[in-house]
C-alpha positions in Angstrom: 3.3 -41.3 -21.3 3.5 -43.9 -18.8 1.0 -43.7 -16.2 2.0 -42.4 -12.6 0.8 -44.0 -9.3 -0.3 -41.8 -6.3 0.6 -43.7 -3.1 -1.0 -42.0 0.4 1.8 -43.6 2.6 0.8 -42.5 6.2 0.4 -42.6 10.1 -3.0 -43.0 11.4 -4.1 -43.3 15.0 -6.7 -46.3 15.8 -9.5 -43.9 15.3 -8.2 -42.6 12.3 -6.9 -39.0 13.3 -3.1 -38.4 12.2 -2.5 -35.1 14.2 -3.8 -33.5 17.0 -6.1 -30.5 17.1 -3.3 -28.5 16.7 -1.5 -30.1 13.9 0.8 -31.5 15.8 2.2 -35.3 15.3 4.1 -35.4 18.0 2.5 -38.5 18.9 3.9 -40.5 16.7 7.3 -39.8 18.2 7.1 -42.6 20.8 6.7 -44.7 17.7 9.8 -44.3 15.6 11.6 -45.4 18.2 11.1 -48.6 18.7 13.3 -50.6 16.4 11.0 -50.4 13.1 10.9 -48.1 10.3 7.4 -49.8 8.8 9.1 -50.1 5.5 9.5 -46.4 5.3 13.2 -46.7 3.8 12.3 -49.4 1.0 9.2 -47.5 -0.1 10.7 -44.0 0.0 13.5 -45.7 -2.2 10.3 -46.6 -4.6 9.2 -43.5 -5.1 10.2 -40.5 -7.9 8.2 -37.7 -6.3 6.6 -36.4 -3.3 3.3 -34.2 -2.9 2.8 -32.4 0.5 0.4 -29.8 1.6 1.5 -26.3 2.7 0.7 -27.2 6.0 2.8 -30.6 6.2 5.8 -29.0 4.5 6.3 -26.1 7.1 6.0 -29.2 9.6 8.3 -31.3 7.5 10.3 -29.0 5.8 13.5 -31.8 5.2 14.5 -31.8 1.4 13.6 -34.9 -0.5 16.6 -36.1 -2.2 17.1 -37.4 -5.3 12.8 -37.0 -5.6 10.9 -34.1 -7.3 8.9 -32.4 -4.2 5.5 -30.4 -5.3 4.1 -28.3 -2.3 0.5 -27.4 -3.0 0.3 -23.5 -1.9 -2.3 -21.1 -2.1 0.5 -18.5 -1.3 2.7 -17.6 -3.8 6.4 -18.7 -3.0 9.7 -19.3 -5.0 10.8 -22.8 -6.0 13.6 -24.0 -4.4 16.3 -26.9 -5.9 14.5 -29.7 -5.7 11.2 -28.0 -4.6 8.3 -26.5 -7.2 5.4 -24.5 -5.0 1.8 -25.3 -7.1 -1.1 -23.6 -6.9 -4.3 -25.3 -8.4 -6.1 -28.3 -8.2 -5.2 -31.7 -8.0 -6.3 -32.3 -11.6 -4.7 -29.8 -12.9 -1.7 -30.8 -11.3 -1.6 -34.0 -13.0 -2.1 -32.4 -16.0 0.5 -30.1 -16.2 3.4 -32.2 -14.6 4.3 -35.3 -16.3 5.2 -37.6 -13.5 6.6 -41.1 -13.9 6.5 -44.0 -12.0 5.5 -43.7 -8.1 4.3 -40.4 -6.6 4.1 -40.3 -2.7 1.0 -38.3 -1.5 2.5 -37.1 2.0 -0.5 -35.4 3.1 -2.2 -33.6 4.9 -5.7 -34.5 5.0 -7.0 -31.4 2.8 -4.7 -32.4 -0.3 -5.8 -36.0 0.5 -9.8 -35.0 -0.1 -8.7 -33.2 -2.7 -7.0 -36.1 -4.8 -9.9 -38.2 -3.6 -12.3 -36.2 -5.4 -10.6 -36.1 -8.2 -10.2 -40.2 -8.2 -6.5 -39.5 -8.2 -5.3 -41.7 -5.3 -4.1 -45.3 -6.9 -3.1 -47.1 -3.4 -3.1 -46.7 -0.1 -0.7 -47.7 2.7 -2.3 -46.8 6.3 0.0 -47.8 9.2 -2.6 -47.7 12.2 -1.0 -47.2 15.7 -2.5 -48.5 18.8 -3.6 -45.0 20.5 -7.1 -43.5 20.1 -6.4 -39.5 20.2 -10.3 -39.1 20.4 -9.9 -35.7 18.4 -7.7 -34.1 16.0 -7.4 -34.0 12.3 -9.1 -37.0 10.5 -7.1 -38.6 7.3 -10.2 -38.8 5.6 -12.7 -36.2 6.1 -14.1 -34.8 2.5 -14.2 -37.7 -0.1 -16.2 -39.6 -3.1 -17.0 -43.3 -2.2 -14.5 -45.8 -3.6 -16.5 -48.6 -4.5 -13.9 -51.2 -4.0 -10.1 -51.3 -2.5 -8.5 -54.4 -2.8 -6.2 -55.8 0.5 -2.2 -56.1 -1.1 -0.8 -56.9 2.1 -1.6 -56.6 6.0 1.8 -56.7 8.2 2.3 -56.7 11.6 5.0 -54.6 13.5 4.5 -55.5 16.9 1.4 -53.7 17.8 1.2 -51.4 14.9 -0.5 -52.7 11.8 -0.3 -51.4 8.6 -2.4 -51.9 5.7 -1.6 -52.0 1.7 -4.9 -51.4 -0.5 -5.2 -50.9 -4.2 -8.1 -49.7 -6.2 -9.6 -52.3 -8.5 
């Protein structure tokens, strides 16, 4: 079995909130449209699978194609093509699907702690945009300490910044 990576690939503002109180990203709208696609395409072309919350699904409900999507659900619901509904932990997750190569870990935040906790997340890619929301939904709000994240990459996109970690 070759091992799978778990990638969080994600938005963040400056003071680390990636929605409003509401759920709501709309903020990020302004964003996407100014001539950069912070190397969305090339890693979404890397990846074999997708994870999303419930909550992120119904807000993002687009069909990943040519990728597996999991939707972690507490309510029961029928797979779709393309789509399996799960409901469990993280860890068990894991262990029942045997995923290959890269896994993108869409969010949200819950299904984020919950990897986390089970020591599940392999890398991170953060892009940090230059707003402060000063409240909302934090992208890390239950989690273990990780005792040391190595820096791949940090690249500019004009004012944005996004950052590349690994776990040594």
């Amino acid at each position: 079995m070759t091992k799978n990576k778990v990638i969080l690939y994600i938005a963040t503002s400056l003071d680390g909130y990636i929605a409003t109180k509401d759920g709501s990203v709309d903020w990020l709208d302004k964003y996407n449209k100014i001539g950069f696609d912070y190397g969305y395409e090339k890693f979404y072309k890397s990846v074999n699978s997708v994870i999303v919350g419930n909550t992120t699904y119904k807000q993002f409900p687009q069909e990943h194609k040519g990728k597996e999507c999991f939707v972690f659900s507490r309510t029961p619901q029928e797979n779709k093509e393309g789509i399996t509904f799960f409901n469990g932990t993280s860890k068990s997750f894991m262990e029942k699907f045997d995923l290959a190569g890269k896994t993108w870990l869409l969010g949200g935040a819950n299904l984020l702690s919950q990897f986390l906790k089970d020591d599940l997340v392999d890398e991170f890619i953060i892009t940090i945009m230059p707003e402060l929301l000063g409240e909302g939904i934090l992208l890390f709000n239950e989690h273990p300490p990780i005792e040391k994240l190595t820096l791949v990459e940090a690249k500019p996109y004009g004012s944005v910044i996004q950052l590349h970690y690994k776990k040594c």
